[in-house]
C-alpha positions in Angstrom: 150.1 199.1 -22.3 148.3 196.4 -20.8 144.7 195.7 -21.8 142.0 194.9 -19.2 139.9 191.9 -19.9 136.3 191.8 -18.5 136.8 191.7 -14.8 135.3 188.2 -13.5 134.4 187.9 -9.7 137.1 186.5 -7.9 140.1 187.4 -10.6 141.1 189.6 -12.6 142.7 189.2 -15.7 144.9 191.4 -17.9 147.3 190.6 -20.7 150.5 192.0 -21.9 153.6 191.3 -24.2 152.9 187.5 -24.0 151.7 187.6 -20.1 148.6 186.8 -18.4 148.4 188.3 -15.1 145.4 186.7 -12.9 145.0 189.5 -9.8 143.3 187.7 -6.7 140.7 190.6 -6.3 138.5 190.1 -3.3 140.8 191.6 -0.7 137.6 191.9 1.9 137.5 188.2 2.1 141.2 187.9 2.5 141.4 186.2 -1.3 140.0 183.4 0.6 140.2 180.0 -1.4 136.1 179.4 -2.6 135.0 177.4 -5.1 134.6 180.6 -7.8 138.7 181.4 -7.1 139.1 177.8 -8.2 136.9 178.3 -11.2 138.5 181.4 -12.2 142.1 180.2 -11.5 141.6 177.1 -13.7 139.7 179.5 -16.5 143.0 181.9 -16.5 144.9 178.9 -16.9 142.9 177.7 -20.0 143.2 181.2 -21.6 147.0 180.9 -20.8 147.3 177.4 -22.5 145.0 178.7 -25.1 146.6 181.9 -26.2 149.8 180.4 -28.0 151.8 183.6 -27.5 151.6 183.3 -24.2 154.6 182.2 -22.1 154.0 183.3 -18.2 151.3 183.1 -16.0 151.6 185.5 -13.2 149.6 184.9 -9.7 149.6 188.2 -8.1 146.8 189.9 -5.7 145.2 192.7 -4.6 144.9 193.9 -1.1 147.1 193.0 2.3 146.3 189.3 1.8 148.0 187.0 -1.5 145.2 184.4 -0.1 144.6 184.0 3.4 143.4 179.7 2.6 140.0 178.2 2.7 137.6 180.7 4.5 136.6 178.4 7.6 135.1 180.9 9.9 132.3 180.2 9.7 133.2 176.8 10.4 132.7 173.5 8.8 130.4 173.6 5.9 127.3 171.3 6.5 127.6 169.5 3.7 131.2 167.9 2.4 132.0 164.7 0.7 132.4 161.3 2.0 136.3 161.2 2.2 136.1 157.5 1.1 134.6 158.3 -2.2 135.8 161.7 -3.4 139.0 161.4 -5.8 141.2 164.5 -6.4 140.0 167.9 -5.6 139.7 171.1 -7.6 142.3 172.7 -5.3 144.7 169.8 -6.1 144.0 169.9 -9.5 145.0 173.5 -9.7 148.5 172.7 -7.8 149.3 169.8 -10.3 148.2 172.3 -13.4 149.9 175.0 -12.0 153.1 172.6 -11.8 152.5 170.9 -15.5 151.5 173.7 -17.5 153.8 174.6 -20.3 153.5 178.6 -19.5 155.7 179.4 -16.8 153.7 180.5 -13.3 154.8 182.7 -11.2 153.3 183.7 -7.7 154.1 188.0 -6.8 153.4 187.3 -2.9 153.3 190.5 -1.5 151.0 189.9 1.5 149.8 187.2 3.7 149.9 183.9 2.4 148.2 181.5 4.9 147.7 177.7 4.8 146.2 176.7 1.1 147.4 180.4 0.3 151.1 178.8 0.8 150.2 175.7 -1.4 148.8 178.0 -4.6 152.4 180.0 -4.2 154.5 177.0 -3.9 152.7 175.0 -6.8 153.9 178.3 -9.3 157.7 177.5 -11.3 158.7 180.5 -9.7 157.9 182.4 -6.4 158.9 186.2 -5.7 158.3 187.3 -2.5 157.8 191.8 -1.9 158.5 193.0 1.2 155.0 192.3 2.9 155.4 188.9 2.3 154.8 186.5 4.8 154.2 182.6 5.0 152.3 180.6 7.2 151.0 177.0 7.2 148.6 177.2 10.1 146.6 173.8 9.7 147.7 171.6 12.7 146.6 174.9 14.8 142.7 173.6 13.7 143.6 170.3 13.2 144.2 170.2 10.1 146.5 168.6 7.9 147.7 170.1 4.7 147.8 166.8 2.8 147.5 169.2 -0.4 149.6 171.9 -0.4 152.8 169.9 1.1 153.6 167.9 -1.2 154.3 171.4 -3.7 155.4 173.2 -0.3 158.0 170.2 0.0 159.6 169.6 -3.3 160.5 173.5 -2.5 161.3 173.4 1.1 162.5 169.6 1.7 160.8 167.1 3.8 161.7 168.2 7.4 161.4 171.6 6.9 157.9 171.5 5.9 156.8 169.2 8.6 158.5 172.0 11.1 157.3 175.0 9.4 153.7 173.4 9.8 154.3 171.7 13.6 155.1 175.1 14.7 153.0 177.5 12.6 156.1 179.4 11.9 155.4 182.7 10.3 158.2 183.0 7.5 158.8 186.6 6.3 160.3 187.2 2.4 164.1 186.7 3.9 163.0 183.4 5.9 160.9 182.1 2.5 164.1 182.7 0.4 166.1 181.3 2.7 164.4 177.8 2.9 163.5 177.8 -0.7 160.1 178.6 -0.2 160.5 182.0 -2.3 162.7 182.2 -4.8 163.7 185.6 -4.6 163.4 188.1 -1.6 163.1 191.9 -2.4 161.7 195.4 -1.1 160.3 196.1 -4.9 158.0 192.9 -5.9 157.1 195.0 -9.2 160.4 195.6 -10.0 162.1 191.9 -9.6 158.7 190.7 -11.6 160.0 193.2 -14.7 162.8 192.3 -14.4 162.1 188.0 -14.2 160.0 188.2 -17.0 162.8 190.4 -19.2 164.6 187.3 -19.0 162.0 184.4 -19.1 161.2 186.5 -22.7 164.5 184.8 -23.4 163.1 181.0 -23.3 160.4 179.9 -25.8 157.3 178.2 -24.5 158.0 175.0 -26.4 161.2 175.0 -24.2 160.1 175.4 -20.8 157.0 172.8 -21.9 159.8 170.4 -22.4 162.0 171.4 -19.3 158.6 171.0 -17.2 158.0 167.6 -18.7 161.2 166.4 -17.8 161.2 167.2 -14.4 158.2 165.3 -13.7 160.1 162.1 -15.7 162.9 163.1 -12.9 160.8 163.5 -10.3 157.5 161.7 -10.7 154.7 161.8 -7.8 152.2 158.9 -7.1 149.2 158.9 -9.3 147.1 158.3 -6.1 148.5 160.9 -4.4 145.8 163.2 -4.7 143.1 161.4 -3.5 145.1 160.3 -0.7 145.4 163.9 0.3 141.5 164.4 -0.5 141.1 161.6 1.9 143.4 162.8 4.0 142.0 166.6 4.4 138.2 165.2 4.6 138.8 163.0 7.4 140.2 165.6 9.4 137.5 168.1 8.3 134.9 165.7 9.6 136.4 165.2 12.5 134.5 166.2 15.8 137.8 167.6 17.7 138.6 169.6 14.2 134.9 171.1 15.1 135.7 172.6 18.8 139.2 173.3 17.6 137.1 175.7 14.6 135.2 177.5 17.4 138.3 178.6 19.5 140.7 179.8 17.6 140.9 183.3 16.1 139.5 184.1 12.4 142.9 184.2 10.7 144.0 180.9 11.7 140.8 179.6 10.5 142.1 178.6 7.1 143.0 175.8 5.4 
Protein backbone atom coordinates (compact mmCIF):
# COMPACT_ATOMS: atom_id res chain seq x y z
CA UNK A 1 0.00 0.00 0.00
CA UNK A 2 1.25 3.25 -0.76
CA UNK A 3 2.15 5.66 2.05
CA UNK A 4 1.22 9.36 1.98
CA UNK A 5 3.99 11.78 2.65
CA UNK A 6 3.01 15.15 4.17
CA UNK A 7 1.02 16.91 1.58
CA UNK A 8 3.00 20.17 0.41
CA UNK A 9 1.03 22.89 -1.40
CA UNK A 10 1.20 22.61 -4.89
CA UNK A 11 2.25 18.56 -5.02
CA UNK A 12 1.62 15.80 -3.52
CA UNK A 13 3.77 13.12 -2.96
CA UNK A 14 3.40 9.44 -2.20
CA UNK A 15 5.80 6.49 -2.49
CA UNK A 16 5.56 2.90 -3.37
CA UNK A 17 7.61 -0.26 -4.38
CA UNK A 18 10.55 1.99 -5.55
CA UNK A 19 8.16 4.90 -7.04
CA UNK A 20 7.60 8.45 -6.30
CA UNK A 21 4.43 9.69 -7.59
CA UNK A 22 4.33 13.80 -7.46
CA UNK A 23 0.28 14.52 -8.02
CA UNK A 24 -0.13 18.22 -9.42
CA UNK A 25 -2.89 19.04 -6.76
CA UNK A 26 -4.30 22.53 -7.28
CA UNK A 27 -6.88 21.62 -9.80
CA UNK A 28 -8.87 25.23 -9.08
CA UNK A 29 -5.91 26.93 -10.58
CA UNK A 30 -5.76 24.59 -13.52
CA UNK A 31 -2.14 23.12 -12.07
CA UNK A 32 -1.10 26.33 -13.36
CA UNK A 33 2.84 26.62 -13.56
CA UNK A 34 3.93 29.17 -10.28
CA UNK A 35 6.90 29.50 -8.83
CA UNK A 36 5.82 26.98 -5.59
CA UNK A 37 4.97 23.98 -8.53
CA UNK A 38 8.57 24.62 -9.54
CA UNK A 39 9.79 24.39 -6.03
CA UNK A 40 7.94 21.34 -5.27
CA UNK A 41 8.68 19.72 -8.63
CA UNK A 42 12.42 20.15 -8.23
CA UNK A 43 12.03 19.02 -4.27
CA UNK A 44 10.23 15.67 -5.55
CA UNK A 45 12.97 15.28 -7.80
CA UNK A 46 15.68 15.61 -5.01
CA UNK A 47 13.81 13.01 -2.88
CA UNK A 48 13.76 10.81 -6.06
CA UNK A 49 17.62 11.19 -6.59
CA UNK A 50 17.92 10.86 -2.90
CA UNK A 51 16.02 7.72 -2.09
CA UNK A 52 18.47 5.14 -3.85
CA UNK A 53 15.65 2.50 -4.18
CA UNK A 54 13.97 4.62 -6.18
CA UNK A 55 13.74 4.07 -9.92
CA UNK A 56 10.64 6.07 -11.51
CA UNK A 57 9.35 9.31 -11.01
CA UNK A 58 5.83 9.62 -12.02
CA UNK A 59 4.12 13.20 -13.02
CA UNK A 60 0.55 12.69 -12.74
CA UNK A 61 -2.35 15.26 -11.61
CA UNK A 62 -5.35 15.80 -9.98
CA UNK A 63 -8.37 17.44 -11.43
CA UNK A 64 -9.56 18.00 -15.44
CA UNK A 65 -6.27 19.92 -15.99
CA UNK A 66 -2.41 17.89 -16.13
CA UNK A 67 -1.22 21.80 -16.01
CA UNK A 68 -2.97 24.28 -17.95
CA UNK A 69 0.98 26.55 -18.29
CA UNK A 70 1.90 29.70 -16.67
CA UNK A 71 -1.20 31.37 -15.14
CA UNK A 72 -1.27 34.74 -17.22
CA UNK A 73 -4.65 35.99 -16.57
CA UNK A 74 -4.14 38.23 -14.82
CA UNK A 75 -1.69 39.40 -17.25
CA UNK A 76 1.85 40.32 -17.27
CA UNK A 77 3.39 40.44 -13.88
CA UNK A 78 4.80 43.92 -13.02
CA UNK A 79 7.90 42.97 -12.23
CA UNK A 80 10.10 40.36 -14.51
CA UNK A 81 13.73 40.16 -15.33
CA UNK A 82 15.69 42.08 -17.71
CA UNK A 83 15.82 39.41 -20.60
CA UNK A 84 19.57 40.53 -21.24
CA UNK A 85 20.71 39.54 -17.92
CA UNK A 86 18.71 36.58 -16.66
CA UNK A 87 20.49 32.98 -17.44
CA UNK A 88 18.47 29.81 -17.37
CA UNK A 89 15.14 29.64 -15.65
CA UNK A 90 13.70 27.45 -13.06
CA UNK A 91 11.14 26.11 -15.56
CA UNK A 92 14.10 25.15 -17.82
CA UNK A 93 16.01 23.78 -15.25
CA UNK A 94 13.21 21.38 -14.35
CA UNK A 95 12.92 20.20 -18.24
CA UNK A 96 16.76 19.53 -18.41
CA UNK A 97 16.48 17.60 -14.82
CA UNK A 98 13.57 15.92 -15.73
CA UNK A 99 15.52 14.79 -19.06
CA UNK A 100 19.05 13.92 -17.04
CA UNK A 101 17.92 12.44 -13.99
CA UNK A 102 18.92 8.80 -13.56
CA UNK A 103 15.18 7.76 -12.19
CA UNK A 104 13.07 7.27 -15.04
CA UNK A 105 10.01 10.16 -15.32
CA UNK A 106 7.06 9.56 -16.53
CA UNK A 107 4.17 12.09 -17.30
CA UNK A 108 0.21 10.20 -16.61
CA UNK A 109 -1.54 13.08 -18.79
CA UNK A 110 -5.00 12.47 -18.32
CA UNK A 111 -6.36 16.08 -18.89
CA UNK A 112 -5.48 19.26 -20.40
CA UNK A 113 -2.00 19.86 -21.02
CA UNK A 114 -1.60 23.51 -22.33
CA UNK A 115 1.52 25.47 -23.42
CA UNK A 116 4.33 25.00 -20.52
CA UNK A 117 1.90 22.08 -19.40
CA UNK A 118 3.07 20.34 -22.82
CA UNK A 119 6.82 21.09 -22.14
CA UNK A 120 6.77 19.49 -18.30
CA UNK A 121 5.11 16.22 -20.25
CA UNK A 122 7.49 16.10 -23.06
CA UNK A 123 10.68 16.78 -20.84
CA UNK A 124 9.55 13.07 -18.85
CA UNK A 125 11.45 9.61 -20.59
CA UNK A 126 8.13 8.48 -21.01
CA UNK A 127 4.70 9.98 -21.73
CA UNK A 128 1.18 7.99 -21.33
CA UNK A 129 -1.59 9.71 -22.42
CA UNK A 130 -5.65 8.48 -20.69
CA UNK A 131 -8.35 9.16 -22.50
CA UNK A 132 -8.93 12.87 -21.47
CA UNK A 133 -5.84 13.76 -22.69
CA UNK A 134 -5.32 16.56 -24.76
CA UNK A 135 -2.27 18.75 -26.04
CA UNK A 136 -2.07 22.09 -26.89
CA UNK A 137 0.77 24.64 -27.42
CA UNK A 138 -1.13 27.89 -27.48
CA UNK A 139 1.70 30.57 -27.19
CA UNK A 140 1.85 32.30 -30.65
CA UNK A 141 -2.15 32.82 -29.89
CA UNK A 142 -0.64 35.64 -27.07
CA UNK A 143 2.42 36.14 -28.68
CA UNK A 144 4.34 34.03 -27.18
CA UNK A 145 7.05 31.88 -28.17
CA UNK A 146 7.66 28.68 -26.37
CA UNK A 147 11.51 28.95 -26.67
CA UNK A 148 11.43 26.43 -23.49
CA UNK A 149 9.30 23.68 -23.86
CA UNK A 150 10.23 23.09 -27.84
CA UNK A 151 13.19 22.10 -27.72
CA UNK A 152 11.90 18.80 -25.26
CA UNK A 153 8.43 19.03 -27.43
CA UNK A 154 10.89 18.55 -30.56
CA UNK A 155 13.30 15.90 -29.88
CA UNK A 156 9.72 14.02 -29.47
CA UNK A 157 7.76 15.39 -32.18
CA UNK A 158 10.54 16.47 -34.90
CA UNK A 159 11.28 19.90 -35.96
CA UNK A 160 8.35 20.72 -38.34
CA UNK A 161 5.88 19.20 -36.52
CA UNK A 162 6.34 21.28 -33.51
CA UNK A 163 6.60 24.46 -35.38
CA UNK A 164 3.00 23.45 -36.93
CA UNK A 165 1.41 22.08 -33.90
CA UNK A 166 2.36 25.61 -32.27
CA UNK A 167 1.53 27.94 -35.70
CA UNK A 168 -1.83 26.48 -35.56
CA UNK A 169 -2.63 25.96 -31.92
CA UNK A 170 -3.68 22.46 -32.82
CA UNK A 171 -5.38 20.66 -30.07
CA UNK A 172 -3.89 17.02 -30.20
CA UNK A 173 -6.14 14.40 -28.42
CA UNK A 174 -4.30 10.96 -26.81
CA UNK A 175 -4.55 9.16 -30.53
CA UNK A 176 -3.09 12.50 -32.32
CA UNK A 177 -0.13 12.73 -29.38
CA UNK A 178 0.73 9.02 -30.02
CA UNK A 179 0.65 9.44 -33.34
CA UNK A 180 3.30 12.26 -33.68
CA UNK A 181 5.36 10.95 -30.87
CA UNK A 182 4.28 13.37 -28.50
CA UNK A 183 2.77 10.48 -26.14
CA UNK A 184 4.10 7.40 -26.05
CA UNK A 185 1.25 5.45 -25.51
CA UNK A 186 -2.50 6.16 -26.17
CA UNK A 187 -5.11 4.32 -23.94
CA UNK A 188 -8.82 4.54 -22.37
CA UNK A 189 -7.21 3.19 -18.82
CA UNK A 190 -4.16 5.72 -17.99
CA UNK A 191 -3.99 3.73 -14.46
CA UNK A 192 -3.83 0.60 -15.96
CA UNK A 193 -1.02 1.18 -18.84
CA UNK A 194 0.99 3.13 -15.78
CA UNK A 195 0.77 -0.62 -13.84
CA UNK A 196 1.52 -2.08 -16.23
CA UNK A 197 4.79 0.40 -17.60
CA UNK A 198 6.21 0.25 -14.39
CA UNK A 199 5.79 -3.89 -14.09
CA UNK A 200 8.34 -3.79 -16.68
CA UNK A 201 10.58 -0.67 -15.94
CA UNK A 202 10.93 -2.86 -12.40
CA UNK A 203 12.85 -4.99 -14.91
CA UNK A 204 15.86 -2.27 -15.55
CA UNK A 205 18.06 -1.18 -12.60
CA UNK A 206 18.62 2.50 -11.91
CA UNK A 207 22.31 2.34 -12.58
CA UNK A 208 21.18 1.17 -16.07
CA UNK A 209 18.82 3.63 -17.17
CA UNK A 210 21.42 6.41 -15.51
CA UNK A 211 23.83 5.14 -18.00
CA UNK A 212 21.29 4.81 -21.00
CA UNK A 213 20.21 8.58 -20.14
CA UNK A 214 23.86 9.64 -20.14
CA UNK A 215 24.41 8.35 -23.38
CA UNK A 216 21.80 9.73 -25.13
CA UNK A 217 22.79 13.13 -24.29
CA UNK A 218 26.70 12.05 -25.61
CA UNK A 219 24.37 11.10 -28.81
CA UNK A 220 22.38 13.91 -28.85
CA UNK A 221 23.98 16.85 -27.09
CA UNK A 222 22.02 20.39 -26.82
CA UNK A 223 23.89 23.77 -26.76
CA UNK A 224 25.01 24.82 -23.34
CA UNK A 225 23.56 28.30 -24.10
CA UNK A 226 20.50 27.03 -25.04
CA UNK A 227 18.67 27.91 -22.08
CA UNK A 228 19.37 31.31 -21.71
CA UNK A 229 18.71 31.80 -25.18
CA UNK A 230 15.19 30.63 -24.59
CA UNK A 231 15.10 32.77 -21.25
CA UNK A 232 15.98 35.57 -23.54
CA UNK A 233 13.88 34.52 -25.87
CA UNK A 234 10.50 34.12 -23.70
CA UNK A 235 11.33 37.55 -21.77
CA UNK A 236 11.48 39.59 -24.71
CA UNK A 237 8.26 38.55 -25.93
CA UNK A 238 6.75 38.81 -22.43
CA UNK A 239 7.86 42.45 -22.38
CA UNK A 240 6.64 43.07 -25.35
CA UNK A 241 3.84 45.86 -25.63
CA UNK A 242 1.73 43.86 -28.50
CA UNK A 243 2.17 40.60 -26.17
CA UNK A 244 0.33 43.12 -23.56
CA UNK A 245 -3.03 43.87 -25.77
CA UNK A 246 -2.78 40.33 -27.15
CA UNK A 247 -3.08 39.22 -22.93
CA UNK A 248 -6.23 41.39 -22.63
CA UNK A 249 -8.25 39.85 -25.58
CA UNK A 250 -7.93 36.56 -25.57
CA UNK A 251 -9.91 34.10 -23.44
CA UNK A 252 -8.51 32.81 -19.89
CA UNK A 253 -7.41 29.30 -21.18
CA UNK A 254 -5.33 30.51 -23.81
CA UNK A 255 -3.69 32.78 -21.44
CA UNK A 256 -0.88 30.37 -20.63
CA UNK A 257 2.44 29.99 -21.29
Amino acid sequence: MARRSRPMTAVTLTRARGVIRARLDEPERRNAITPLLLDNLHAALDAAETDTGCRVLVLSASGDDFCAGTDLSGGVPDTLPDPGDTGELPYWRLLERLTATPVVTVALVDGHAHAGGVGLAAACDLVIAGPRARFRLTEALVGLVPAMAWPFVARRTGEQRAFTATLLAEDLDAAAAHACGLADQATDDAEGALRSTLVRLSRVDRSTTGALKTWRTRLFPRDEHLGTDAAHTFLTRLTDPHVHRLLGRVTAPERAA
